[in-house]
C-alpha positions as CSV (number, residue, x, y, z in Angstrom):
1,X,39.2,-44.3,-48.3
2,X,36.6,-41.9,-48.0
3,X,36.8,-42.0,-44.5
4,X,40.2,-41.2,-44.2
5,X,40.1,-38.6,-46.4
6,X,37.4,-36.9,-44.4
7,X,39.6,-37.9,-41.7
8,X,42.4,-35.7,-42.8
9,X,40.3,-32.8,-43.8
10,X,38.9,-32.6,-40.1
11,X,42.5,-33.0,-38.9
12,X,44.0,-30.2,-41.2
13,X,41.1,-27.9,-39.9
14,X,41.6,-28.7,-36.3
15,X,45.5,-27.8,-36.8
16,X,46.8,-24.4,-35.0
17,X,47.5,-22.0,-37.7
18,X,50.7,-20.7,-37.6
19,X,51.0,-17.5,-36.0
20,X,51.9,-15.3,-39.1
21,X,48.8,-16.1,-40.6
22,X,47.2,-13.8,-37.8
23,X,48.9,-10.7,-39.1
24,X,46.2,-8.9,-41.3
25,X,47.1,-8.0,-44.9
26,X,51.0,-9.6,-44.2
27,X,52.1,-6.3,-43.2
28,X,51.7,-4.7,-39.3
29,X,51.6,-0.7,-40.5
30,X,51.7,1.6,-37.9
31,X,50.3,5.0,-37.9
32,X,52.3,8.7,-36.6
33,X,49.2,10.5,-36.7
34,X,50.9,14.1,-35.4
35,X,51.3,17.4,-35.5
36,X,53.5,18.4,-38.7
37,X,53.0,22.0,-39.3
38,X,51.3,23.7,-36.2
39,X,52.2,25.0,-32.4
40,X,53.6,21.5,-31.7
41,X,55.2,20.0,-34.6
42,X,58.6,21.2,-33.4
43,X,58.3,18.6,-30.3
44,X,56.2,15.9,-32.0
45,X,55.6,15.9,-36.1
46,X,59.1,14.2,-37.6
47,X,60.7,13.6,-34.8
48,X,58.0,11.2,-33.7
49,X,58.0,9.6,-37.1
50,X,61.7,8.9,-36.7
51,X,61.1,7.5,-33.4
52,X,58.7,5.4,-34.6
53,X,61.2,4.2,-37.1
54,X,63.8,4.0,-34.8
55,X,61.6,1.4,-32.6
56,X,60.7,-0.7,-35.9
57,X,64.4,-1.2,-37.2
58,X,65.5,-2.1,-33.5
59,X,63.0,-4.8,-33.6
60,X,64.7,-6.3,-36.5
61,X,62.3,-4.7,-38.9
62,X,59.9,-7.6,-39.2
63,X,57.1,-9.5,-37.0
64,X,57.0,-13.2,-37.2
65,X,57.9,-12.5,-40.7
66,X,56.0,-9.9,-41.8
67,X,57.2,-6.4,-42.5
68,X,56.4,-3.5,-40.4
69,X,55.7,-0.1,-42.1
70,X,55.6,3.4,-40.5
71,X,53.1,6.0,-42.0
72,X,52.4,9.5,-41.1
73,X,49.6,12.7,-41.6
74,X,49.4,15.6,-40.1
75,X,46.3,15.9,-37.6
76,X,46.9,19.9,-38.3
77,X,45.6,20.0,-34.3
78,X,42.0,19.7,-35.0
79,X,40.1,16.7,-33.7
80,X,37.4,16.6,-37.1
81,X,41.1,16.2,-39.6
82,X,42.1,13.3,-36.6
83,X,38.7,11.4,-36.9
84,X,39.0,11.3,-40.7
85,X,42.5,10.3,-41.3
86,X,42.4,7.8,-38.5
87,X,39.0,6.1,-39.9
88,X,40.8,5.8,-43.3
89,X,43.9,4.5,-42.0
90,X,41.8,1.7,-40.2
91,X,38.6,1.2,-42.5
92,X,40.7,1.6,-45.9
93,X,44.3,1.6,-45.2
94,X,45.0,-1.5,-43.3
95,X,46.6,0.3,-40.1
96,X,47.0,-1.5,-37.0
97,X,47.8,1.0,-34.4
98,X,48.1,4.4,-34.4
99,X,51.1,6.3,-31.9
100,X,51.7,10.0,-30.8
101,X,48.2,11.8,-31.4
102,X,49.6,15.1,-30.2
103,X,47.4,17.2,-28.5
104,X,44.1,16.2,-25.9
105,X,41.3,17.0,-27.6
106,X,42.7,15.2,-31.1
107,X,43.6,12.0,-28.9
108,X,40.4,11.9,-27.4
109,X,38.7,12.2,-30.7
110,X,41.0,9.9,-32.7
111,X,40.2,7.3,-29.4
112,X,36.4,7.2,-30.2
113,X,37.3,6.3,-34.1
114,X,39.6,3.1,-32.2
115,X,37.1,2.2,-29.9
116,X,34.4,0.2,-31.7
117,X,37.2,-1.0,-34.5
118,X,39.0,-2.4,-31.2
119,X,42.7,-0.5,-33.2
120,X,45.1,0.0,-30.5
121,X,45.8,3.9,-29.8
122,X,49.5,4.3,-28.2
123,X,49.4,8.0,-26.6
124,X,52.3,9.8,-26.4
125,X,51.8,13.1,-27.3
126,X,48.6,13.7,-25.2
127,X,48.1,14.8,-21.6
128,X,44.6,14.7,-20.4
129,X,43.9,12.1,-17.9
130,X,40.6,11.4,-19.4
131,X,42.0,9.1,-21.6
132,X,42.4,6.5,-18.4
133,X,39.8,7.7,-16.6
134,X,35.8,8.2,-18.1
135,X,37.2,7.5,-21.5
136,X,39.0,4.9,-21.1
137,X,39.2,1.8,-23.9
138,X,40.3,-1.3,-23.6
139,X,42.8,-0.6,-26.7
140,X,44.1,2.5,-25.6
141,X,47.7,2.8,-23.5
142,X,48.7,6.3,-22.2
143,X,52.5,6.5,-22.3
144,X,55.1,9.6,-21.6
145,X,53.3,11.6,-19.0
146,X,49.8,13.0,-18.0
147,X,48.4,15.9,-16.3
148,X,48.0,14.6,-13.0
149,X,51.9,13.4,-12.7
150,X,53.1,16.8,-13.9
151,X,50.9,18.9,-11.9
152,X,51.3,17.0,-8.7
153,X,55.8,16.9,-9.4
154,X,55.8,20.9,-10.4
155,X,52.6,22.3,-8.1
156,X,53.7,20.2,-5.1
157,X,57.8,21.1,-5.7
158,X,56.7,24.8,-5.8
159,X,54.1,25.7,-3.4
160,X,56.3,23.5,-0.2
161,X,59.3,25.9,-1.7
162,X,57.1,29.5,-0.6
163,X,55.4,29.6,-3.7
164,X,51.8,29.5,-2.0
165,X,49.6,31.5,-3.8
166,X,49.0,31.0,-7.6
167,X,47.3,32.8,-10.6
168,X,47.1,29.7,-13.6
169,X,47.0,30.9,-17.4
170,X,45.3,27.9,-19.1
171,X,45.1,26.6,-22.0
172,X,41.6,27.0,-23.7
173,X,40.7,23.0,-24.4
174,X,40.9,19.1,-22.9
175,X,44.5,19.7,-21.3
176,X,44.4,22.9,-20.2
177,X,41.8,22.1,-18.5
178,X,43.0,18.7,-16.7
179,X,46.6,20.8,-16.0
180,X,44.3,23.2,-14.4
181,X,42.3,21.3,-12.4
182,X,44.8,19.2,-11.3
183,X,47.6,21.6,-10.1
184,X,44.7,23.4,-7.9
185,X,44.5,20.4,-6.1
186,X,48.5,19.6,-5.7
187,X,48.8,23.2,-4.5
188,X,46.0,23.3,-2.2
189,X,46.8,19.9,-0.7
190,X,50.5,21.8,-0.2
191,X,49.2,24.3,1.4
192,X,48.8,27.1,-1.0
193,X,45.9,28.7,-3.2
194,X,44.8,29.8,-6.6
195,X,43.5,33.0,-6.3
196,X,42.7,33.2,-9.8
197,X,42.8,31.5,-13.2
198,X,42.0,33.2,-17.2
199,X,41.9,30.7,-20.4
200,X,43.0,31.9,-23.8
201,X,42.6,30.2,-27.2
202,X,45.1,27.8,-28.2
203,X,47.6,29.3,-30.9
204,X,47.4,32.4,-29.6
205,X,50.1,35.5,-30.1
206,X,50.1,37.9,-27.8
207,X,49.7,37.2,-24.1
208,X,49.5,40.6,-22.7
209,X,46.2,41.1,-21.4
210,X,46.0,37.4,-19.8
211,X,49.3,38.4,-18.4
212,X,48.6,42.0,-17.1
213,X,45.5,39.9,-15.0
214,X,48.1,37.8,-13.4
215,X,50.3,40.1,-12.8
216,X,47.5,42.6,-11.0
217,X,46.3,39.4,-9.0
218,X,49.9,39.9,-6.9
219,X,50.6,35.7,-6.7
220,X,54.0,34.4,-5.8
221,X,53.5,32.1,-8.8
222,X,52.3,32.5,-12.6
223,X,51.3,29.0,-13.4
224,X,51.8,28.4,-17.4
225,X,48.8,25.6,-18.3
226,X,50.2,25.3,-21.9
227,X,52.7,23.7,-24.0
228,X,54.4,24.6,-27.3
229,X,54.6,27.8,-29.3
230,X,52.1,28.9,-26.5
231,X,54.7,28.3,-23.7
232,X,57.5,30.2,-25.4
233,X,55.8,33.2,-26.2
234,X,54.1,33.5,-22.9
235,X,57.4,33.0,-21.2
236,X,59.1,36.1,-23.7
237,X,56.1,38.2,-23.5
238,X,56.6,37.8,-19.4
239,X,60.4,38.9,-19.6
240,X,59.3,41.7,-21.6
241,X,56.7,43.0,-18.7
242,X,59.0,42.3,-16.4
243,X,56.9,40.2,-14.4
244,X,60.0,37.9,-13.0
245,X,62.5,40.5,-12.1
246,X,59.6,42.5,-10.3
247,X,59.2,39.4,-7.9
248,X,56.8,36.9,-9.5
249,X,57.6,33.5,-10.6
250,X,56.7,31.5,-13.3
251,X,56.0,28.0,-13.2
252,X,56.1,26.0,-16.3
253,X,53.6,23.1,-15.7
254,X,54.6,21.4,-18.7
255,X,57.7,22.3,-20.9
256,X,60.2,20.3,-22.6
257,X,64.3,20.3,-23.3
258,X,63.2,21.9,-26.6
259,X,61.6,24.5,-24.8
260,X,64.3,25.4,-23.0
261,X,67.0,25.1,-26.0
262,X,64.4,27.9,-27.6
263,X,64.6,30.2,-24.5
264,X,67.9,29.8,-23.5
265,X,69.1,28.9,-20.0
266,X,69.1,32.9,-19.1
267,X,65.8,32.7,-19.6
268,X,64.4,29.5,-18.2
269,X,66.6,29.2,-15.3
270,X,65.5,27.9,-11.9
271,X,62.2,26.5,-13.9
272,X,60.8,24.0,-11.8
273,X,59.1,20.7,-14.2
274,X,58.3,17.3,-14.2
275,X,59.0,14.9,-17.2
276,X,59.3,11.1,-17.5
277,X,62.3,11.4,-19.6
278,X,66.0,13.4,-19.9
279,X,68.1,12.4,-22.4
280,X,71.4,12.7,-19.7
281,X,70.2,10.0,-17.2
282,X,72.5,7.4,-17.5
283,X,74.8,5.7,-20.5
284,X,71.8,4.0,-21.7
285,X,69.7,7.4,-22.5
286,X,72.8,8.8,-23.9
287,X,73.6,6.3,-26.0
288,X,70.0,5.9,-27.6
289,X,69.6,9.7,-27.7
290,X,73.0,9.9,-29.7
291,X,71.8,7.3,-32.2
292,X,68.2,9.7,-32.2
293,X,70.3,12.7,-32.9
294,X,72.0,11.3,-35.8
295,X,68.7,11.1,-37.3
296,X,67.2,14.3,-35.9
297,X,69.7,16.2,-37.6
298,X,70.9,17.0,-33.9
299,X,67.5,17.8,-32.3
300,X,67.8,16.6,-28.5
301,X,65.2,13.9,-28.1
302,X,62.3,14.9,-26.0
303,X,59.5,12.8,-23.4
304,X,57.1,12.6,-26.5
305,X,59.5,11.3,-28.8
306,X,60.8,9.1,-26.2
307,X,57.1,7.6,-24.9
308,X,56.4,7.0,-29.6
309,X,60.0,4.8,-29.3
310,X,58.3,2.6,-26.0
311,X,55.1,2.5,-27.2
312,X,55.8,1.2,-30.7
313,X,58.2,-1.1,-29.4
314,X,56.1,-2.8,-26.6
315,X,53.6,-3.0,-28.8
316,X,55.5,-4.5,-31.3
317,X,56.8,-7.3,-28.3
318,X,53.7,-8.1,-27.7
319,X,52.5,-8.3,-31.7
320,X,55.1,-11.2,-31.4
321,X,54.1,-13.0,-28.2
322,X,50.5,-12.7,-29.2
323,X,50.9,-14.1,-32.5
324,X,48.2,-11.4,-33.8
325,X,47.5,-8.1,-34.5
326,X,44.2,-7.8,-33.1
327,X,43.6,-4.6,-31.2
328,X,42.7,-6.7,-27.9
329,X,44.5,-9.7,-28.1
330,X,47.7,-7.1,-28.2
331,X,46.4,-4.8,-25.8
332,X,46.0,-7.7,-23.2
333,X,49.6,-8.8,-24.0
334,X,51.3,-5.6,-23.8
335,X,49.3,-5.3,-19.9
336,X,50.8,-8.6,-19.2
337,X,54.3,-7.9,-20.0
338,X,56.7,-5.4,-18.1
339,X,57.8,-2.4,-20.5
340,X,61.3,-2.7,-21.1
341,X,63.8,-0.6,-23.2
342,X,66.2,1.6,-22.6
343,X,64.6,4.4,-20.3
344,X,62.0,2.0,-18.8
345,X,62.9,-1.3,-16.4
346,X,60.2,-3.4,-15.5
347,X,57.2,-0.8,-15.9
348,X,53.7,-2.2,-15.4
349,X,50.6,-1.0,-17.7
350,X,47.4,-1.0,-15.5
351,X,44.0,-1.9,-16.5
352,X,42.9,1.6,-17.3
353,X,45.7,1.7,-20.0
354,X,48.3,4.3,-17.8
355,X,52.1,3.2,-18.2
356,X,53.8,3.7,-15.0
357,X,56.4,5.2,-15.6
358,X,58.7,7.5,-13.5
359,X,59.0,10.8,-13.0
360,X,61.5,13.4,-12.6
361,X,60.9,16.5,-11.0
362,X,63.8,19.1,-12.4
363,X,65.1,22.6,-11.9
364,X,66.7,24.0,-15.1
365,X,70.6,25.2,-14.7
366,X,71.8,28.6,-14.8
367,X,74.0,29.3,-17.9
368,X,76.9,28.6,-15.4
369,X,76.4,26.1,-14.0
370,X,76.0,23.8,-17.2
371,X,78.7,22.4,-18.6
372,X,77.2,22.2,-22.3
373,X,74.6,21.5,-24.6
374,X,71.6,19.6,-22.8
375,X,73.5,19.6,-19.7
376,X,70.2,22.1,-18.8
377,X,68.4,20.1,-15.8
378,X,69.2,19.7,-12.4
379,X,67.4,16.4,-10.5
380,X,64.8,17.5,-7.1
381,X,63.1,14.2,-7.1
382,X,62.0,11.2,-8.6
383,X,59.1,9.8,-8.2
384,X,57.9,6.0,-8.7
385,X,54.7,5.7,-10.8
386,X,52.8,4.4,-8.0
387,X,52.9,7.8,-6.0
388,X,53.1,9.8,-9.3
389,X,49.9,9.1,-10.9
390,X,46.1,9.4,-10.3
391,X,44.8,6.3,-8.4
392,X,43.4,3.4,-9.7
393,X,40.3,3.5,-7.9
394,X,39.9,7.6,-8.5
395,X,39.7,7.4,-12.4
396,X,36.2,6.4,-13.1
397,X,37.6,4.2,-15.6
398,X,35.3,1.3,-16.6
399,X,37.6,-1.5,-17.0
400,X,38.7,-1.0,-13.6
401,X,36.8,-3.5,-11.3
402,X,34.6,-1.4,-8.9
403,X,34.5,-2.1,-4.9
């Protein structure tokens, strides 16, 4: 008797434990950690949260039968607020995974509070390509777009068009910075040259001095390093001075439909950008942005917004396959498994974290030539992810086997 009872007990150890039992505290919570009040919570803040949302009730809601919950906090866009509320959210509030982290220097920040607690960071409100190169993690996955696949779409696209010599106005911190450096390189391997360059401090109001510099340095092209409420003043400040209509050109290196909804088309016309998402692709981008817009209370549905609905999807697909929450176990899944939804068919995840998606290189339509709301971009290229972003083997990224 007592032999098979110990029998049994060794057998009900050695049994595989069902898979549920791997989610931590029954619940998988995942974290909006964004921008609700500052320069970008008009592209990012709630309408990340609802795409968040969005990607947890088209999943049914539940993993392996346990529910998922969507929380949010507002970074306020400084990196010490980011490091607090994401240690919290992993040490105290059971969070599995935090999405969005608008803004560089707050991602980068928030990524050293994931590291060593092995969370899984989903990035798609951050640009910087340091997050898949030296600062690479093996939880972290880089989704929407990065520096180096906008500048090389928008510096390449404008510098082969004449525009060969360029003044940059750059943003003061982690993505400015990347935006800068890497558009100097797309336009000097076109052919062209940056004759100058001035940073200014994020938030900033009044552009005129940084302006009157670029204006006096006689480029063909004024290249905008910034994003946000930074973008849209710098753009109306530069119709005020009448920079364009004397014979400059201004070259967005990084706006969004938003942006140009805020300017108007008689304002942002013939913009040349890059993005990894427009809402008018096909019926499948229609009919999720629709569905987004209903929630939105009308607000078009931006690359951001579109990257926190992919990313918290995938990762809840591979929550599932893995049978676990665990930061790595995911991670490794969610590498293994081709991104699927409805913008993305069959996109790969490298080892350095970047999700290869396309990109679209765009010219915004003239106010005539549009045939309604959102009907504001006109297709130049589209690049595969391959010849979009940086190299594997140029990142410095540790996870990346070196030769």
């Amino acid at each position: 008797m007592k032999a098979t009872l110990l029998g049994l007990a060794i057998a009900a150890v050695l049994l595989p434990v069902p898979c549920s039992a791997q989610v931590s505290d029954d619940v998988v919570k995942i974290g909006v950690l964004t921008d609700h009040s500052g320069g970008f919570a008009y592209l990012t803040g709630k309408l990340s949260v609802i795409a968040a949302q969005m990607a947890a009730d088209d999943f049914g809601g539940k993993v392996r039968g346990k529910p998922i919950e969507i929380v949010t906090a507002d970074h306020q866009n400084k990196p010490d607020i980011a490091t607090a509320i994401s240690r919290k959210w992993f040490d105290a509030d059971g969070v599995d995974a935090i999405t969005d982290v608008a803004g560089s220097a707050v991602a980068l920040a928030t990524q050293e509070i994931a590291r060593p607690r092995k969370k899984v960071l989903l990035v798609s409100g951050a640009m910087t390509t340091e997050l898949t190169g030296k600062a690479c993690s093996e939880t972290t996955t880089q989704w929407s777009a990065d520096t180096y696949a906008l500048a090389k779409g928008t510096g390449s696209q404008v510098t082969k068009k004449g525009g060969d010599t360029w003044f940059l106005l750059t943003s003061d911190y982690a993505f400015g910075h990347s935006l800068q450096e890497n558009t100097t390189h797309f336009v000097e391997e076109s052919g062209g040259k940056v004759v100058g360059s001035v940073r200014f401090p994020f938030g900033s109001s009044d552009f005129s001095s940084f302006l009157l510099q670029a204006q006096a340095s006689k480029a063909k092209v004024i290249g905008l390093a910034m994003s946000g409420a930074d973008l849209l003043t710098s753009i109306k400040q530069a119709r005020e001075f009448g920079i364009v209509q004397s014979g400059q050109n201004l070259a967005s290196l990084l706006i969004y439909i938003n942006d140009v909804e805020g300017l108007g088309l008689d304002i942002a016309q013939g913009l040349i950008l890059t993005t990894s998402f427009y809402w008018d692709t096909d019926e499948r981008t229609r009919a999720w942005s629709k569905r987004f817009m209903e929630r939105s209370n009308g607000v078009l549905p931006n690359l951001i917004t579109a990257g926190t609905y992919a990313s918290v999807l995938h990762y809840l697909k591979a929550v599932e396959a893995a049978g676990t929450d665990e930061g790595t176990a995911v991670v490794a899944k969610m590498e293994q498994t081709p991104v699927n939804d409805f913008y993305n068919k069959d996109v790969q995840i490298r080892a350095d974290g970047r999700v290869m998606h396309k990109m679209f290189v765009m010219k915004v339509k003239s106010p005539a030539a549009s045939k309604g709301r959102g009907d504001d971009y006109e297709l130049l290229a589209e690049l595969p992810g391959v010849d979009a972003y940086r190299p594997l083997s140029e990142g410095g990224c540790s996870l990346v086997p070196q030769k």
